[in-house]
N, C-alpha and C positions, 0 to 999 in steps of 0.2 A: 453798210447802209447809213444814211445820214439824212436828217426829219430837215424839213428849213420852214420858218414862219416865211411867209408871204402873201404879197398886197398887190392887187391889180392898179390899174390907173383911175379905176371909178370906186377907189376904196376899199374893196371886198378882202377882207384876210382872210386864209386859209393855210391850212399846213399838207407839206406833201413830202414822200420820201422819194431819195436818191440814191442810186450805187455809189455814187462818190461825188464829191466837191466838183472834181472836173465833166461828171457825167452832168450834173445843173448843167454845167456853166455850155455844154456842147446844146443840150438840148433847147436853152434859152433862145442860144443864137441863131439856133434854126428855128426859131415860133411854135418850139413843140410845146411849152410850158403854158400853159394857159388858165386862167381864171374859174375855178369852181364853179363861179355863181353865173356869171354873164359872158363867160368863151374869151374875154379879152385877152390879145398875146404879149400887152406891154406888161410884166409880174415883174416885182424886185423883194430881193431878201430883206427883213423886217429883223429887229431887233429881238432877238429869242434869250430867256435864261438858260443856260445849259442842263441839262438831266441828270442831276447828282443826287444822288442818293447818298441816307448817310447811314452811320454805321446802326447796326441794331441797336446797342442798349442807347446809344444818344438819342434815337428816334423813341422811342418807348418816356424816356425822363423828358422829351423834348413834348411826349402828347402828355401825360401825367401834368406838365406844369402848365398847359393851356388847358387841362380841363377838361379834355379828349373834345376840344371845339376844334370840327376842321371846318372846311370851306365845301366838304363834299370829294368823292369822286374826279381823278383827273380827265377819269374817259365822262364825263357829261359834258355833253352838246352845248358848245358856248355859244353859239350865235343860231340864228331862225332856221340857217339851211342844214348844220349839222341835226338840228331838232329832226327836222324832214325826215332826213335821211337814216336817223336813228328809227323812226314809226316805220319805214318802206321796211327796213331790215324788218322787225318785229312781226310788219306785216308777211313779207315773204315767206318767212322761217315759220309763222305760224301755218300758213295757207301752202305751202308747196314742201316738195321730201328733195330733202338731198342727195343728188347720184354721184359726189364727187368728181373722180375722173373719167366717168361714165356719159358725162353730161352730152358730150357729142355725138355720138354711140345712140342716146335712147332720145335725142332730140331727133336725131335723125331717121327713127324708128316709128315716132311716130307723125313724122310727117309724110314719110313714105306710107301710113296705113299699117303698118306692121306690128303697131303697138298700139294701146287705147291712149289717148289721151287727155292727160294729166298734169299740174302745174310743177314744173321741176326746176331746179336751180345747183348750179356745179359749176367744175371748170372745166375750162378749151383751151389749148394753146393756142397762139397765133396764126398757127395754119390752120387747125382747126376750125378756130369762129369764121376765118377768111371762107374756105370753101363753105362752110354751111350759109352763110350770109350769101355765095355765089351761086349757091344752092336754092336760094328761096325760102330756106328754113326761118321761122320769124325767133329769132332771138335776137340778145340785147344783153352789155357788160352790165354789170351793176357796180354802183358806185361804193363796193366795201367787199371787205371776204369776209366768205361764210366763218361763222363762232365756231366750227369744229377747226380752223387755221389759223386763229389768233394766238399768238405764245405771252 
């Protein structure tokens, strides 16, 4: 997997990850790569610093001599829509249970009547969201994974 900074044509940077260098470069060309904020399909790679980490005891004598002063957290929401999006999570995770792999299973449960329902959030595969969407089931991707799937 491979992260890339990127910039729409109306400004907008966002970061998104990729199976590989060539998987961008395929998905680009087809207009699948698109803009976070405003849908635009014109995106280009942006100038990113590489993800290096350094060694334990340098990092330690490296906070020691600044004073243990950072900048914060690298996962806070740098710009207006990551804010957003960080509250929707907070909000979901607070208000609905997570079914996991179940998610299709008990979405579909309860719109056939079968189940009470209730606000749930999980995952689908491709075929999955496909047929329930074909279905009539009111679901929707959400733009993150659930905190039990972050490494």
């Amino acid at each position: 997997m491979i992260q890339y900074a990127l910039k729409c044509c109306e400004g907008h940077q966002f970061d998104s990850w990729f199976q590989s260098a060539s998987a961008f470069d395929k998905l680009q060309s087809a207009g699948l790569v698109t803009c976070a904020t405003c849908g635009a399909t014109q995106v280009s790679k942006v100038l990113m610093a590489p993800a290096v980490r350094p060694a334990r005891a340098t990092a330690q004598k490296d906070e020691a001599f600044q004073g243990n002063q950072t900048s914060g957290p690298l996962s806070t929401p740098a710009s207006p829509e990551e804010q957003k999006i960080a509250e929707l999570r907070r909000s979901i995770e607070a208000n609905s249970e997570y079914v996991g792999g179940e998610f299709a299973k008990k979405a579909r449960a309860m719109h056939d009547g079968d189940a009470p329902e209730t606000s749930i959030y999980g995952e689908a595969n491709l075929e999955e969201a496909k047929k329930l969407v074909e279905d009539g089931v009111p679901v929707l991707p959400l733009p993150f994974r659930p905190s039990g799937k972050d490494n």
